[in-house]
Backbone as CSV, one residue per row, in Angstrom:
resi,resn,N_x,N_y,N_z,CA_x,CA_y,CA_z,C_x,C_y,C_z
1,UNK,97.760,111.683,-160.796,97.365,113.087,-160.906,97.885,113.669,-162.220
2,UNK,97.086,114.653,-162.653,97.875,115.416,-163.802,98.505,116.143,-163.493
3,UNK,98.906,116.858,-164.321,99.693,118.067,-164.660,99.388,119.386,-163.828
4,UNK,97.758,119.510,-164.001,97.232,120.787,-163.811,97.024,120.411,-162.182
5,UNK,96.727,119.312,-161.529,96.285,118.997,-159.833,97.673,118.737,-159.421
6,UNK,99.022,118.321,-159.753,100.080,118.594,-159.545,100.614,120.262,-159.203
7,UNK,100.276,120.855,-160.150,100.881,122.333,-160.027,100.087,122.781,-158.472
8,UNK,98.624,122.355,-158.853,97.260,123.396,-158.250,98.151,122.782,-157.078
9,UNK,98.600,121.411,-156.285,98.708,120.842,-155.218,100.197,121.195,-154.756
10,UNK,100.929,121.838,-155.672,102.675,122.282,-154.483,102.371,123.888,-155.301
11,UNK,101.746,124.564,-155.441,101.239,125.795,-154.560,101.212,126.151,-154.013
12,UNK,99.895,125.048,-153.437,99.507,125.064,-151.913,99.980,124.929,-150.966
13,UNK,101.238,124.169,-151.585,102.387,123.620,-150.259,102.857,124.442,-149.897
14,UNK,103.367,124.825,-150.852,104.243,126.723,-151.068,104.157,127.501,-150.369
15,UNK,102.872,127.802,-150.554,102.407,129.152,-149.895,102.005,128.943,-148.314
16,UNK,101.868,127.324,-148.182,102.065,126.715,-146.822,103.466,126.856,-146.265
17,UNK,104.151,126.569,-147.041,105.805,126.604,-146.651,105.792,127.939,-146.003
18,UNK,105.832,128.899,-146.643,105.641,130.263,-146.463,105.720,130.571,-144.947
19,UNK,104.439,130.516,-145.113,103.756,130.919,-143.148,104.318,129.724,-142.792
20,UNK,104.800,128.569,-142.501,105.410,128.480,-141.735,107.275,128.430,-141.701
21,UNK,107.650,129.738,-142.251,108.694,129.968,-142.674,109.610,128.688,-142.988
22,UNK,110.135,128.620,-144.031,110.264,127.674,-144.768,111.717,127.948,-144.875
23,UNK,113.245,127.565,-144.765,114.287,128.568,-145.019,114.748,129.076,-146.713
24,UNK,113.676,128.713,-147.493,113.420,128.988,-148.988,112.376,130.513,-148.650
25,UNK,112.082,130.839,-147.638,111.317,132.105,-147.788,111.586,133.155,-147.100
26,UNK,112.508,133.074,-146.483,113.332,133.966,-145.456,113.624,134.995,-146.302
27,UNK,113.343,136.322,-145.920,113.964,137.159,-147.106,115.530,137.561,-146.610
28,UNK,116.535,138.078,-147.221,117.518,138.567,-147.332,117.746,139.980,-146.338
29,UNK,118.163,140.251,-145.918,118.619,141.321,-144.478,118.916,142.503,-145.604
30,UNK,118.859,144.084,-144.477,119.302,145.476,-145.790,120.393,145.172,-145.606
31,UNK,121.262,144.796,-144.844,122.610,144.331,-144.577,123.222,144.138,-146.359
32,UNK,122.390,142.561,-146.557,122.930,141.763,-147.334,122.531,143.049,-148.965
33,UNK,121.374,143.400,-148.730,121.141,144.221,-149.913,122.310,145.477,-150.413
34,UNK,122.572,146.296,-149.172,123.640,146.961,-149.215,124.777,146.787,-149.905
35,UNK,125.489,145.775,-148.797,126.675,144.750,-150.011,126.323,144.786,-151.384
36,UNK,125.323,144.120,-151.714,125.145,143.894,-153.131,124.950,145.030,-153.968
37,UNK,124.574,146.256,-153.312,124.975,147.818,-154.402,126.108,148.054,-154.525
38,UNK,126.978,147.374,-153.526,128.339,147.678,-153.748,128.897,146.805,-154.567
39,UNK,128.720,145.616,-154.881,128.946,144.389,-155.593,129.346,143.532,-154.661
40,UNK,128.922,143.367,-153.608,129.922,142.254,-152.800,128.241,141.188,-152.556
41,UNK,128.404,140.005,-152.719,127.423,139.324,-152.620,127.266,137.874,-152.767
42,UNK,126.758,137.299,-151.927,126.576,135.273,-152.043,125.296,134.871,-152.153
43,UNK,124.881,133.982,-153.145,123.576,133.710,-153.396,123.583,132.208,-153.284
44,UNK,122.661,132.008,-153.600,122.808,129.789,-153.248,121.723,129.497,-154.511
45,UNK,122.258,128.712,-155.351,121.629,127.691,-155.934,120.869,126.306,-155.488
46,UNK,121.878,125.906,-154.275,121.627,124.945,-153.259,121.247,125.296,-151.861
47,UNK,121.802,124.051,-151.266,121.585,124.401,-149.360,122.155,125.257,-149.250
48,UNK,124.193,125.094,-149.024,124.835,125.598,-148.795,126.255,126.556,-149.297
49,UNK,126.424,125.645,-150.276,127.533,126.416,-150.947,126.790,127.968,-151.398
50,UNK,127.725,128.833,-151.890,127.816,130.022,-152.425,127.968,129.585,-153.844
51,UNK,127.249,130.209,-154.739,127.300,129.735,-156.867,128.711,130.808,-156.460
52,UNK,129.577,130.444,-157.341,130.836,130.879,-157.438,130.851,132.487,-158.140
53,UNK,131.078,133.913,-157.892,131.067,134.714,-158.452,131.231,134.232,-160.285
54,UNK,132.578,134.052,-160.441,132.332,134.210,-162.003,131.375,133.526,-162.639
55,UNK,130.588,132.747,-162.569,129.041,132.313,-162.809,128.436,133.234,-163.495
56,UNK,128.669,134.377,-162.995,127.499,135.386,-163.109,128.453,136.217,-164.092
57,UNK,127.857,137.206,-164.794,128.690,137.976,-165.955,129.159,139.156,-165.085
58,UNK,130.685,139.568,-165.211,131.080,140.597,-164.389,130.765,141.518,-163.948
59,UNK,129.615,142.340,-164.736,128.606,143.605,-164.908,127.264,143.405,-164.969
60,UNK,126.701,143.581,-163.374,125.430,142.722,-163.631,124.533,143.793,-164.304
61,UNK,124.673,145.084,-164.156,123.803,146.144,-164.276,123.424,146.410,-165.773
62,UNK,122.039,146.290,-165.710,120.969,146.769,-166.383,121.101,145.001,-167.618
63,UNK,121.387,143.957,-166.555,121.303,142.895,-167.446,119.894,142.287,-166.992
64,UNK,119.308,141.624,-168.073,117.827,140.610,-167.708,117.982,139.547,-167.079
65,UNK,117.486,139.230,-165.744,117.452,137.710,-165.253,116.468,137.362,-164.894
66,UNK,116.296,135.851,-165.000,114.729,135.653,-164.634,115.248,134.427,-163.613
67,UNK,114.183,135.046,-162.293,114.711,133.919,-161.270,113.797,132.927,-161.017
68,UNK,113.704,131.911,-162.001,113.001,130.938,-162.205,112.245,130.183,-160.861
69,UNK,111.160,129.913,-160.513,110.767,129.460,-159.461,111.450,129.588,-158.181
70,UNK,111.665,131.126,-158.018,113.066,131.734,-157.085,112.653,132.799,-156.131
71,UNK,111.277,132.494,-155.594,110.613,133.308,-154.918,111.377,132.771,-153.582
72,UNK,110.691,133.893,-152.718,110.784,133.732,-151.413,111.684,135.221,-150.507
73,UNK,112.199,136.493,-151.646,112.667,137.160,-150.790,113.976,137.153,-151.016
74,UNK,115.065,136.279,-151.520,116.446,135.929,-151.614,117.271,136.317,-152.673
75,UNK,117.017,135.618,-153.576,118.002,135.998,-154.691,117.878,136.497,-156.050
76,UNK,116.399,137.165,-155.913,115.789,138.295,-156.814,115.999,139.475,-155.826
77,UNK,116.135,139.675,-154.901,116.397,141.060,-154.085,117.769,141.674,-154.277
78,UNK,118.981,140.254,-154.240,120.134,139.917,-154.100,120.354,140.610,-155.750
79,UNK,119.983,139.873,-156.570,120.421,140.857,-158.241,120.148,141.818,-158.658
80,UNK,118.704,142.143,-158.054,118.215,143.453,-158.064,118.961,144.886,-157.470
81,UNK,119.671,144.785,-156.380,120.235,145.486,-155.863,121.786,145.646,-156.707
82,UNK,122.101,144.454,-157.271,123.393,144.656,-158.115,122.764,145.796,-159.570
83,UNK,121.571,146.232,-159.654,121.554,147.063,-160.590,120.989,146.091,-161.949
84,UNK,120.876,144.980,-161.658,120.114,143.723,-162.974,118.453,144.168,-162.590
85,UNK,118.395,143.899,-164.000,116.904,143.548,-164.192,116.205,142.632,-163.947
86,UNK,115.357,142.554,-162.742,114.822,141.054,-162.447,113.545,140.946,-162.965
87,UNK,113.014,139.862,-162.973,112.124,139.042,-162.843,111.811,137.659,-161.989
88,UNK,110.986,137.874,-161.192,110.661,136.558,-160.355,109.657,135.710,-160.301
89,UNK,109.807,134.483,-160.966,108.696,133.728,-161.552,108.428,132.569,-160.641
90,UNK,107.236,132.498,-159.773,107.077,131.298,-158.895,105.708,130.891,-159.052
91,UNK,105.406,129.886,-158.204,103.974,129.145,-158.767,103.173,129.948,-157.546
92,UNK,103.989,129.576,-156.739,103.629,130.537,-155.038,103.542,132.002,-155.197
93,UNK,102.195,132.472,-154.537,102.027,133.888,-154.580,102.118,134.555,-153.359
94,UNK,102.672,133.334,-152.223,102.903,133.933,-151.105,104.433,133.974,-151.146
95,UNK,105.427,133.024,-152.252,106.509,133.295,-152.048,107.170,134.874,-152.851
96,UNK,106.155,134.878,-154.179,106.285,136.385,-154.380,106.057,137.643,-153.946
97,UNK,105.358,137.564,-152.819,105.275,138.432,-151.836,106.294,138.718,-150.761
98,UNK,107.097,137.536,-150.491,108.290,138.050,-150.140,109.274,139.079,-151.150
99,UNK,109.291,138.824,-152.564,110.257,139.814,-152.798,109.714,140.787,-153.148
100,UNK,108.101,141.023,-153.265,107.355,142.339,-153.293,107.658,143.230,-152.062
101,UNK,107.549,142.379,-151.148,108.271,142.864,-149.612,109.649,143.670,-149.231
102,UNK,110.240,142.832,-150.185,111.776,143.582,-149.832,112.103,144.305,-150.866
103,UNK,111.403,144.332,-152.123,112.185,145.260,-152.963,111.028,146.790,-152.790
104,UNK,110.214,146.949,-152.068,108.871,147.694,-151.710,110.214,148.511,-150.357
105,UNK,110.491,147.498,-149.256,111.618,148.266,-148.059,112.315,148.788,-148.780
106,UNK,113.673,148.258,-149.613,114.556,148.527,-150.297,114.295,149.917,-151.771
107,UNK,113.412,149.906,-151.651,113.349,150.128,-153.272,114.419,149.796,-154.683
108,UNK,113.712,148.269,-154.759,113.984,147.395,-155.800,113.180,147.605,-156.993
109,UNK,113.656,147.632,-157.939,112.961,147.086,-159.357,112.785,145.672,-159.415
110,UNK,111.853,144.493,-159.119,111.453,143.829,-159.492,110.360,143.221,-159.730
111,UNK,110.163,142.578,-161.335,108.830,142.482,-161.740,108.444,141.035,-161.061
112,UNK,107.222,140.596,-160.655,106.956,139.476,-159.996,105.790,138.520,-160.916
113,UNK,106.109,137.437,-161.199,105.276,136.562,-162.262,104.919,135.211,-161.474
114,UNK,103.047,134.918,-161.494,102.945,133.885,-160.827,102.919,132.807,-162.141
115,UNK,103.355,131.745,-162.254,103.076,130.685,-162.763,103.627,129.226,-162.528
116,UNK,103.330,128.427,-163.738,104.153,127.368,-163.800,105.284,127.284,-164.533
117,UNK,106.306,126.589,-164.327,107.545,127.053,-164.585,108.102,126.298,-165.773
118,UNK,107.324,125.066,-166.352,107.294,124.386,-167.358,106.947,125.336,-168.670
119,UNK,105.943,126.658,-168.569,104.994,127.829,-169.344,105.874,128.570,-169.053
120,UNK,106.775,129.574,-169.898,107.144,130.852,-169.875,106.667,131.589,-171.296
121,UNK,105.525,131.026,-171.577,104.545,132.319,-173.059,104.673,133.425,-172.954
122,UNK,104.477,133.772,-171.530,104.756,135.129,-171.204,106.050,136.264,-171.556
123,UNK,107.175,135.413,-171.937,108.266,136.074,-172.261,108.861,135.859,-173.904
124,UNK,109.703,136.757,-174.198,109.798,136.816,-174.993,111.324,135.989,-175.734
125,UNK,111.085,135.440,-176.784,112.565,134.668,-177.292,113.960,135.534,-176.972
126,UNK,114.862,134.663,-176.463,115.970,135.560,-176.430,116.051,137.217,-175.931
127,UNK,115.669,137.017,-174.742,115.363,138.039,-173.948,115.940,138.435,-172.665
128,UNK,116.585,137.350,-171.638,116.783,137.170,-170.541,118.746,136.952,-170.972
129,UNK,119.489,137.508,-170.315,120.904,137.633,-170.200,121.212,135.898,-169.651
130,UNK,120.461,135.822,-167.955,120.541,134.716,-167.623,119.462,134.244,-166.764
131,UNK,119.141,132.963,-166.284,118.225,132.175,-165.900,119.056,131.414,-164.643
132,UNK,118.211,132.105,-163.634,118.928,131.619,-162.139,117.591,130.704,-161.735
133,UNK,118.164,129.668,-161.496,116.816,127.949,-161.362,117.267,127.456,-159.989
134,UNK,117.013,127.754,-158.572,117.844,126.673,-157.333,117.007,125.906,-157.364
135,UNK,116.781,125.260,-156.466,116.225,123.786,-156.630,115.046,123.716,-156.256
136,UNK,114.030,123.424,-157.577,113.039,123.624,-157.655,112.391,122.816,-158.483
137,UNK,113.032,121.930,-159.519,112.153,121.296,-160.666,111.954,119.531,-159.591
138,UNK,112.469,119.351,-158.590,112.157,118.432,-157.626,110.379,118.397,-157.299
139,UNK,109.438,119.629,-158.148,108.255,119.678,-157.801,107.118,119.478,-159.017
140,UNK,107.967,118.909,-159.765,107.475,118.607,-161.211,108.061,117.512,-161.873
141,UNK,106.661,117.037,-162.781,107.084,115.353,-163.070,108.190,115.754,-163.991
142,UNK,108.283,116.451,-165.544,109.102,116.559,-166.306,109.813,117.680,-166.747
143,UNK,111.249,117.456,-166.560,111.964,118.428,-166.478,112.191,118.997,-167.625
144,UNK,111.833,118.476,-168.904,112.264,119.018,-170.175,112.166,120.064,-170.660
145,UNK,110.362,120.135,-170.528,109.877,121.121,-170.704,110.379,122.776,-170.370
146,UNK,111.060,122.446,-168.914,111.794,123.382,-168.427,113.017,124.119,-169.077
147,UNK,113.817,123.018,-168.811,115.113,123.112,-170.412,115.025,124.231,-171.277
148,UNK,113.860,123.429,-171.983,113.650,123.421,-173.474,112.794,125.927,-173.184
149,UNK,112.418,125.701,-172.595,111.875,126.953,-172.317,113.084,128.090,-172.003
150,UNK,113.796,127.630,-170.761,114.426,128.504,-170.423,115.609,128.425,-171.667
151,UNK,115.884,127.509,-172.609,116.559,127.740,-173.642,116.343,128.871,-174.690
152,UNK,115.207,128.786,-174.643,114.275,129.715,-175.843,114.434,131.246,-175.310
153,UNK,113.790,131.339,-173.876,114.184,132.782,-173.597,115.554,133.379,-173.255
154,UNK,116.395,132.422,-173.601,118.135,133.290,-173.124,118.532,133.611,-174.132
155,UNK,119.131,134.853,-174.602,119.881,135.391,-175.440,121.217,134.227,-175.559
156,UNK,121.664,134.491,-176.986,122.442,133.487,-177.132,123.525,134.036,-176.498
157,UNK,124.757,132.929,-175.976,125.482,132.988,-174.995,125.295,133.819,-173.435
158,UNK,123.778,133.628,-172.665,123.230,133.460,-171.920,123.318,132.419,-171.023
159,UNK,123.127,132.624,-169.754,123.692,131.504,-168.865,122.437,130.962,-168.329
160,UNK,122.604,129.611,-168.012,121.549,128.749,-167.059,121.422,128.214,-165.750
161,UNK,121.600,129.078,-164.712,122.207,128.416,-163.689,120.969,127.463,-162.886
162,UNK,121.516,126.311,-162.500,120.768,125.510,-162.110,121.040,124.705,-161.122
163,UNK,119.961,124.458,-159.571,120.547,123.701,-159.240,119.278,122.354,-158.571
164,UNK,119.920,121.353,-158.129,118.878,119.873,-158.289,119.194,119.302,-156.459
165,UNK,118.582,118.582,-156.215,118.612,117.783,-155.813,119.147,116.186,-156.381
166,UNK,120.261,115.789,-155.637,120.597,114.432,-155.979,119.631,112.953,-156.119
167,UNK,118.789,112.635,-157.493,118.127,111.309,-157.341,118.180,110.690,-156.059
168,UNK,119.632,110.169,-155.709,119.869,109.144,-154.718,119.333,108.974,-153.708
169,UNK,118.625,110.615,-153.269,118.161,110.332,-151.837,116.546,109.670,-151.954
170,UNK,115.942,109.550,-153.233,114.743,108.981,-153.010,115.130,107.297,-153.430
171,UNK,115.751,106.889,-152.779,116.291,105.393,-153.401,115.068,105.056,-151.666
172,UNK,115.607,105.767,-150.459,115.432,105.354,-149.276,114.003,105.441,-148.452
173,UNK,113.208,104.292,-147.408,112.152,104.764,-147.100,111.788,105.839,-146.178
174,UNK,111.426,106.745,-146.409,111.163,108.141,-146.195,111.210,108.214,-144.547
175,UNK,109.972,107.762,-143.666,110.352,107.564,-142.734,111.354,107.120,-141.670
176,UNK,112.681,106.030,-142.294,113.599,105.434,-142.040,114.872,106.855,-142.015
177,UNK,114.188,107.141,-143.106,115.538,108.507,-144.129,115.575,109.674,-143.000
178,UNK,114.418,109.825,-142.013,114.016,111.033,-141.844,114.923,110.460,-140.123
179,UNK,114.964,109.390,-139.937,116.020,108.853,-138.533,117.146,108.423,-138.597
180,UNK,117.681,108.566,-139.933,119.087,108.263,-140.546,119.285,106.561,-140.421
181,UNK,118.298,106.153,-140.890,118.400,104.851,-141.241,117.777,104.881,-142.931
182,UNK,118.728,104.251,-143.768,119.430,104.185,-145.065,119.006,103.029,-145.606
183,UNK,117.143,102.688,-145.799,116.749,101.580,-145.917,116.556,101.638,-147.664
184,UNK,117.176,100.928,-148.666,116.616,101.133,-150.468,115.510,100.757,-150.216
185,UNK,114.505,101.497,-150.488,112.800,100.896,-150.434,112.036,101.407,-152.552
186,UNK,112.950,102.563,-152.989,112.393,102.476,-153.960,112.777,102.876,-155.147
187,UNK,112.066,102.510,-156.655,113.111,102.656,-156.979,112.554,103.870,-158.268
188,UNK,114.301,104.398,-158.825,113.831,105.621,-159.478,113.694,105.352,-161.145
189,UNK,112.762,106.451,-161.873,112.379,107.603,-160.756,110.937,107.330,-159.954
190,UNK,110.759,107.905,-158.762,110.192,108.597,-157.893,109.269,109.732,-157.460
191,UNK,107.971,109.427,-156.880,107.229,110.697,-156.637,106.468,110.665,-154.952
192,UNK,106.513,111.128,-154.330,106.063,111.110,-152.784,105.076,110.048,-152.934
193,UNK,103.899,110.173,-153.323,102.740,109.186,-153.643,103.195,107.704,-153.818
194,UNK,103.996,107.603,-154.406,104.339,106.054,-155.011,104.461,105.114,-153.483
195,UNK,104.864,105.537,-152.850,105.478,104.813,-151.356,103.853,105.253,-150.120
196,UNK,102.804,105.455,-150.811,101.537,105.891,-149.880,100.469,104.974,-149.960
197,UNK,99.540,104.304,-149.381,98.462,103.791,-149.824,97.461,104.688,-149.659
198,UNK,96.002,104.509,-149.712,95.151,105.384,-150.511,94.754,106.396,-149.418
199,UNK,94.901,105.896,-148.001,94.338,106.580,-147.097,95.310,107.538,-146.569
200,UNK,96.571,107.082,-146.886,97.604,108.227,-146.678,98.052,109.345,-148.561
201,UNK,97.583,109.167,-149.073,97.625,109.485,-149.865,96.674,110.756,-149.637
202,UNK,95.242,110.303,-149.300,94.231,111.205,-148.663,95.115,112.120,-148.122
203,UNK,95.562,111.476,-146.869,96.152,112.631,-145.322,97.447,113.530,-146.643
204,UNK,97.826,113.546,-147.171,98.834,113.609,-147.878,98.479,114.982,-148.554
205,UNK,97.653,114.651,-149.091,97.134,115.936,-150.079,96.451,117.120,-149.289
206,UNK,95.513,116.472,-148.584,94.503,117.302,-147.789,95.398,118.079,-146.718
207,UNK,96.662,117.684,-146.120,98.030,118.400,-145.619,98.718,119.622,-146.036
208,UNK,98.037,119.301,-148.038,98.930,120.383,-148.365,100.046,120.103,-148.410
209,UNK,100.626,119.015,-148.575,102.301,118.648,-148.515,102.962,118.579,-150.024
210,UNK,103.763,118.964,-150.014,104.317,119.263,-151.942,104.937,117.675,-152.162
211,UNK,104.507,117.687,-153.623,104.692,116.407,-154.263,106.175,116.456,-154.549
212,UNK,107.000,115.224,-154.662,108.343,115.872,-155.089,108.467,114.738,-156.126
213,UNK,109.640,115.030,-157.022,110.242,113.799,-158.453,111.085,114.095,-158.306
214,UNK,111.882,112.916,-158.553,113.095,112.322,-158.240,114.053,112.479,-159.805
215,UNK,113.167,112.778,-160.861,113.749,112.367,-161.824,114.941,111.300,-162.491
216,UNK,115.918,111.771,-162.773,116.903,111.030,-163.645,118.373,111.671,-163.748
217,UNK,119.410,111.260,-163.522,120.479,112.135,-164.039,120.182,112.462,-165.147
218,UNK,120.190,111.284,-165.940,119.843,111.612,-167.963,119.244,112.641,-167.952
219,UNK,118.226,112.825,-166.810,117.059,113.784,-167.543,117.757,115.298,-167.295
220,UNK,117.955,115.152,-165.764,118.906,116.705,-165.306,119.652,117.177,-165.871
221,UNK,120.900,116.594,-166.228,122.069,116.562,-166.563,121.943,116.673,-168.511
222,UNK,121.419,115.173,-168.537,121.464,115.218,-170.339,120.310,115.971,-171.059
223,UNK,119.035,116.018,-170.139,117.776,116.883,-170.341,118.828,118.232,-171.128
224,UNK,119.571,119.489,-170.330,120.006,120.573,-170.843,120.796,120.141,-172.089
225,UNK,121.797,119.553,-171.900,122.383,119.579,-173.286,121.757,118.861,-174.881
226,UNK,120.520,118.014,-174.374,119.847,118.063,-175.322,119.187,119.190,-176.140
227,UNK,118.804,119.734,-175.108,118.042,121.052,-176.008,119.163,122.021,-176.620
228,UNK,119.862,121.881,-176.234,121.240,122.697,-177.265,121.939,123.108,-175.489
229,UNK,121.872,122.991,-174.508,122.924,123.794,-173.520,124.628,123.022,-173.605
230,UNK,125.496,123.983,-173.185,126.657,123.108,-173.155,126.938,123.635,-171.872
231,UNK,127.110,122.718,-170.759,127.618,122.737,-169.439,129.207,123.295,-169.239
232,UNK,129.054,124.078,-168.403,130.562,124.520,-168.113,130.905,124.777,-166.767
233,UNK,130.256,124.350,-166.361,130.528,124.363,-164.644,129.395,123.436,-163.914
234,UNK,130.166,122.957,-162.750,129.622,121.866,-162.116,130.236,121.814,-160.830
235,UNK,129.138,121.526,-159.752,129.705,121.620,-158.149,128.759,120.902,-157.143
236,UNK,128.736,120.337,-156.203,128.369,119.145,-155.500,127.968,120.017,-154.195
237,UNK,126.847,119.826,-153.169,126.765,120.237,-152.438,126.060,119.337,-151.006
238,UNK,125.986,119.816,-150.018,125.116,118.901,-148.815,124.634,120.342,-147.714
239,UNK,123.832,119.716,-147.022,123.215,120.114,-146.321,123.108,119.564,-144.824
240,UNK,122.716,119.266,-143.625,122.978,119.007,-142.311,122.360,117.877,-142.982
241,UNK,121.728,117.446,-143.541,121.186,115.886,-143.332,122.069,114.624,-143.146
242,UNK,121.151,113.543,-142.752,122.103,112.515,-142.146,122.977,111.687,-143.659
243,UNK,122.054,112.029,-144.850,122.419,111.183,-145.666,124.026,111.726,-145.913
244,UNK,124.454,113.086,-145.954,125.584,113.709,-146.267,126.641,113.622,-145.606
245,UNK,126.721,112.218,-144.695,127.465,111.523,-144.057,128.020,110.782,-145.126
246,UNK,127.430,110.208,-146.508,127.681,109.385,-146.811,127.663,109.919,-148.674
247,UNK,127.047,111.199,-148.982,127.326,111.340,-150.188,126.630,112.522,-150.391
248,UNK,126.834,113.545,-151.397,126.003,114.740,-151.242,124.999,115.003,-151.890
249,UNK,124.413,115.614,-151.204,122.739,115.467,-151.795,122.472,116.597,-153.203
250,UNK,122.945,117.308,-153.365,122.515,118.309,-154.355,124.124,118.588,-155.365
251,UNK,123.519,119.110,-156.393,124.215,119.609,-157.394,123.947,120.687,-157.869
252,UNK,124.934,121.639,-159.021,124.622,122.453,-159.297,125.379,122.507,-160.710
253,UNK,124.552,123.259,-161.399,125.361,123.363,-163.376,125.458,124.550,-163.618
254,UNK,126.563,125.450,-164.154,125.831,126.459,-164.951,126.083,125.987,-167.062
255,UNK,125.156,126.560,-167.574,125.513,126.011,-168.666,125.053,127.189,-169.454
256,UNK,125.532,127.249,-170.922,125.588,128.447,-171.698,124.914,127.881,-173.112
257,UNK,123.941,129.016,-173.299,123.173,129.034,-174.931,124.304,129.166,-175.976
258,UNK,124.491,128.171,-176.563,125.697,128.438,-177.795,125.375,129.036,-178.962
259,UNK,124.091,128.498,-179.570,123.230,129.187,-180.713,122.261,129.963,-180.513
């Protein structure tokens, strides 16, 4: 598949995820919004951990963030209410309707952008304070592109927060993985399709089921600091799955525009 039937095809998933509430689309409680006018607040890059307050610049108010493929209701509502300037950029237009939703209850300022997340033309160089990314480039073949973009729009010494999914778990066969049996069936990198033959490949698409990539550490990890990022924080995370018996599935970076 290309590029363009890739995007068109975890959309669809998306906005499938959606309706059938997905815990990426859950919006955020007035509860949680409240707190966050006051400054008290936990957001997730990952499953579970909390991104560590100092992550974020002490004074969020009237700063630019763009919450990179960060729809769903959560953590564009969550900055918005700290008094930041959001932006929420997803491919899903049903997941931007969640935070049209809550910042519409709430009365939020946030602007809502459908696209692909590899394309930010739309914005302008050195514009955005910081770039909040949870885990999301798992839906696209190459991560560079990403990088290399959200580099361009952060003001220098601007932050990148980012977080991944661990390669490792696509080492295993999917079905096996999904009963906590830990079979190596393939090897990386990885894309849902690769492990399908043609007729499930069919059922596959026509499902609406999102494509995922496995990428590369090199690419995650050394992808940012190629384009100029320098990493300064780093944290490991898991989720109820069976694999996190045995090692944790996700990560998280924040890293800073130096030039």
């Amino acid at each position: 598949m290309d590029n363009k039937e890739v995007v068109k095809q975890n959309q669809l998933a998306w906005d499938k995820k959606v309706v059938n509430n997905t815990p990426w689309s859950i919006p955020v409680t007035k509860e949680e919004i409240e707190n966050a006018k006051k400054g008290i607040f936990n957001i997730k890059l990952t499953a579970h951990k909390n991104v560590p307050r100092s992550w974020f610049p002490q004074d969020l108010n009237k700063k630019r963030i763009l919450c990179l493929a960060s729809g769903g209701g959560q953590q564009g509502p969550i900055l918005a209410a700290t008094g930041a300037i959001v932006t929420v950029f997803d491919i899903s237009m049903n997941q931007l309707k969640q935070d049209e939703k809550v910042s519409k209850e709430n009365n939020l300022m946030i602007s809502t952008v459908q696209g692909d997340m590899t394309h930010l033309h739309c914005f302008k160089n050195n514009y955005f304070d910081l770039v909040f990314c949870p885990v999301s480039v798992t839906y696209i073949p190459d991560v560079l592109p990403v990088f290399k973009e959200c580099y361009r729009v952060l003001k220098t010494g601007g932050n990148f927060l980012f977080g991944s999914a661990n390669p490792l778990i696509y080492l295993f066969e999917n079905k096996k993985y999904d009963k906590g049996v830990f079979e190596v069936a393939n090897k990386l990198p990885f894309n849902s399709l690769d492990e399908l033959n043609e007729e499930e490949k069919m059922n596959f698409l026509n499902n609406k089921e999102a494509i995922e990539y496995s990428h590369t550490l090199e690419d995650l990890i050394g992808g940012q600091t190629s384009v100029g990022f320098a990493i300064n924080g780093f944290y490991e995370d898991v989720d109820n799955d069976k694999i996190c018996k045995y090692s944790a599935k996700y990560f998280a970076t924040k890293a800073v525009k130096t030039k």
